[in-house]
C-alpha positions in Angstrom: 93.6 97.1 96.8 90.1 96.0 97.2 87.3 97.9 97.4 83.9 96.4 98.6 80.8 98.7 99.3 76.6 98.1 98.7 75.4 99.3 95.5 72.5 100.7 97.8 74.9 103.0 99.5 76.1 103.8 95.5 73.0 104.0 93.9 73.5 101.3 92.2 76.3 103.0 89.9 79.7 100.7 91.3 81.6 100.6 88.2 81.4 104.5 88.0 84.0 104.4 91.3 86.5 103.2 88.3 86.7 106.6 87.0 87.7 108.0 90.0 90.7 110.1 89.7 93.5 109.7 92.1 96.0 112.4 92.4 99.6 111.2 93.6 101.9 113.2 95.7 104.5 113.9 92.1 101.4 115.3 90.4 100.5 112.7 88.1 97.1 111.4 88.2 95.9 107.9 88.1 92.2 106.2 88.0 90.7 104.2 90.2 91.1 101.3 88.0 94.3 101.5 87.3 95.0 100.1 90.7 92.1 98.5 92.2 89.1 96.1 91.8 85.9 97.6 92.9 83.3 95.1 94.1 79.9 94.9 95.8 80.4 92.5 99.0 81.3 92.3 102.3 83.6 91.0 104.7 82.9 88.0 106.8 83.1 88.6 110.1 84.8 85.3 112.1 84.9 85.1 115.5 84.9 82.9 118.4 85.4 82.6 122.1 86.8 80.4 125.0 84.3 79.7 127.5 85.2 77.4 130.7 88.1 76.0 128.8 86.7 75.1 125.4 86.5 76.8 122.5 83.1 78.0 121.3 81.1 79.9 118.8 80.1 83.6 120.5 77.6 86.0 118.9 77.6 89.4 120.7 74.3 91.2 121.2 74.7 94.7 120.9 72.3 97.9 121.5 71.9 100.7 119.8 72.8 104.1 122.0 68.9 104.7 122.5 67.9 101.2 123.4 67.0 99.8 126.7 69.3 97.7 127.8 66.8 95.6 130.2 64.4 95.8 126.6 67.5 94.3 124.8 68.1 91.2 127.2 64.1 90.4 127.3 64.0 90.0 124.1 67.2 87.8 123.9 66.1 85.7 126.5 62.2 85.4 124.7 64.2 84.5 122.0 66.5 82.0 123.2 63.8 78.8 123.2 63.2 79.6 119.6 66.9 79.5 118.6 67.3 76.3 120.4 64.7 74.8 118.8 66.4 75.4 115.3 69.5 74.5 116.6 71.0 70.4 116.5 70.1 68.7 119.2 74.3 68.4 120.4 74.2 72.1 120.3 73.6 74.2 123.9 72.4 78.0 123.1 72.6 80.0 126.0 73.4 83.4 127.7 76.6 83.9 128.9 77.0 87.3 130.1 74.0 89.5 130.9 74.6 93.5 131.9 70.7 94.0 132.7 72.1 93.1 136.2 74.5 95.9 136.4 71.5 98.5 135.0 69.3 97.4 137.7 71.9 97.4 140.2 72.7 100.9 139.2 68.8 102.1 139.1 68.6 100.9 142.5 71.6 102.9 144.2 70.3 105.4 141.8 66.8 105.3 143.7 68.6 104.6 147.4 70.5 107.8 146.7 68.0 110.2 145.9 65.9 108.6 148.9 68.9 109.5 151.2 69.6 113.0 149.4 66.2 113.5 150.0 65.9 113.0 153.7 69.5 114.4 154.1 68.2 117.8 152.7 64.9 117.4 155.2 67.0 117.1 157.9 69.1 120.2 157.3 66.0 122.2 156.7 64.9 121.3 159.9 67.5 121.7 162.0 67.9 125.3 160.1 64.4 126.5 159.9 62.9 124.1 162.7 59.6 123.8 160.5 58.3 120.6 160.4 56.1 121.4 157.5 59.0 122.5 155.4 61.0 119.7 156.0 58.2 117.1 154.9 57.7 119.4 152.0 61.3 118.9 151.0 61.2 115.6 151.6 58.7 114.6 148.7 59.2 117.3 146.8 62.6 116.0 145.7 61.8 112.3 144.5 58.6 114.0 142.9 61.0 116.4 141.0 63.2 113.7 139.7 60.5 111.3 138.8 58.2 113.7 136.7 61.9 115.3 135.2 62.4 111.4 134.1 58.3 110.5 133.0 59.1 114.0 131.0 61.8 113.4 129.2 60.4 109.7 128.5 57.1 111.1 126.8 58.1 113.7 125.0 61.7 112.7 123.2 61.8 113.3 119.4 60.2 110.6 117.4 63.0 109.3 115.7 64.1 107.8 119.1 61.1 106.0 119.5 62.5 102.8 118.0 60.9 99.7 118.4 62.2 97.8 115.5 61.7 99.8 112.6 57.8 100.3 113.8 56.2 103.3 114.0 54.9 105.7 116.7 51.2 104.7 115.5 52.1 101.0 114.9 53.2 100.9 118.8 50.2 102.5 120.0 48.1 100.2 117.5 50.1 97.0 119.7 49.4 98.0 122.6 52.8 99.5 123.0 
């Protein structure tokens, strides 16, 4: 058995996780290092990919839960030129699969449906209530509602979701952010 951790996540004490009792299921009790090696390292992580046909190497970009996923791909694509330029010259960097398209495809039914619910719901109260004025009010009321509930929850969520890697709230607004 091989156990492999950080001595940061241990405090720096590894060799104490030697002393660690083990009890087995006939009662007896064993140590840690009676039956393992305890280490401070990590697995590497191999990988590659097939793309058209040939085999390749294929680092996947991943966000965290409160990222931006259009954020995520700008910054991938600013920083494609730069990891080219380290690269060999036989070497071709590039992005092969992109989901910003499939956000902004879903903002924009997103958008086109609220538009229609909108108009949907101004039409109903006017063929209900025959009131012009309370159809139009409906009408902008709706997309108003949605967009301040949206610039609302944008300003004012908890700090620790402001992440903007590893900066602060202050260091943002000193950027320009």
């Amino acid at each position: 058995m091989r156990i492999a951790s950080s001595n940061a996540v241990l405090g720096g004490k590894l060799d104490d996780l030697l002393d660690t009792p083990i009890r087995l299921g006939s009662g007896t009790t064993v140590y840690l290092r009676d039956i393992a090696t305890v280490e401070s390292g990590t697995d590497i992580v191999v990988g590659y990919a097939h793309v058209n046909g040939r085999r390749t190497v294929y680092i996947p970009v991943t966000k965290r839960s409160d990222a931006s996923t259009l954020d995520v791909i700008k910054r991938v694509r600013e920083a494609l030129p730069r990891m080219k330029g380290v690269a060999p010259d036989d070497v071709d960097i590039r992005l092969e699969f992109d989901q910003s398209k499939f956000v902004v495809n879903a903002i924009r039914n997103l958008v086109t449906e609220g538009a229609l619910g909108a108009i949907l719901t101004g039409v109903m109260v006017l063929l209900f209530l025959r009131d012009w004025r309370s159809s139009l009010i409906v009408i902008t009321i709706i997309p108003f509602a949605l967009l301040s509930a949206v610039v609302w929850l944008w300003a004012f969520r908890p700090d620790d979701q402001h992440h903007d890697f590893g900066r602060s709230r202050a260091s943002r607004r000193r950027a320009g952010r």
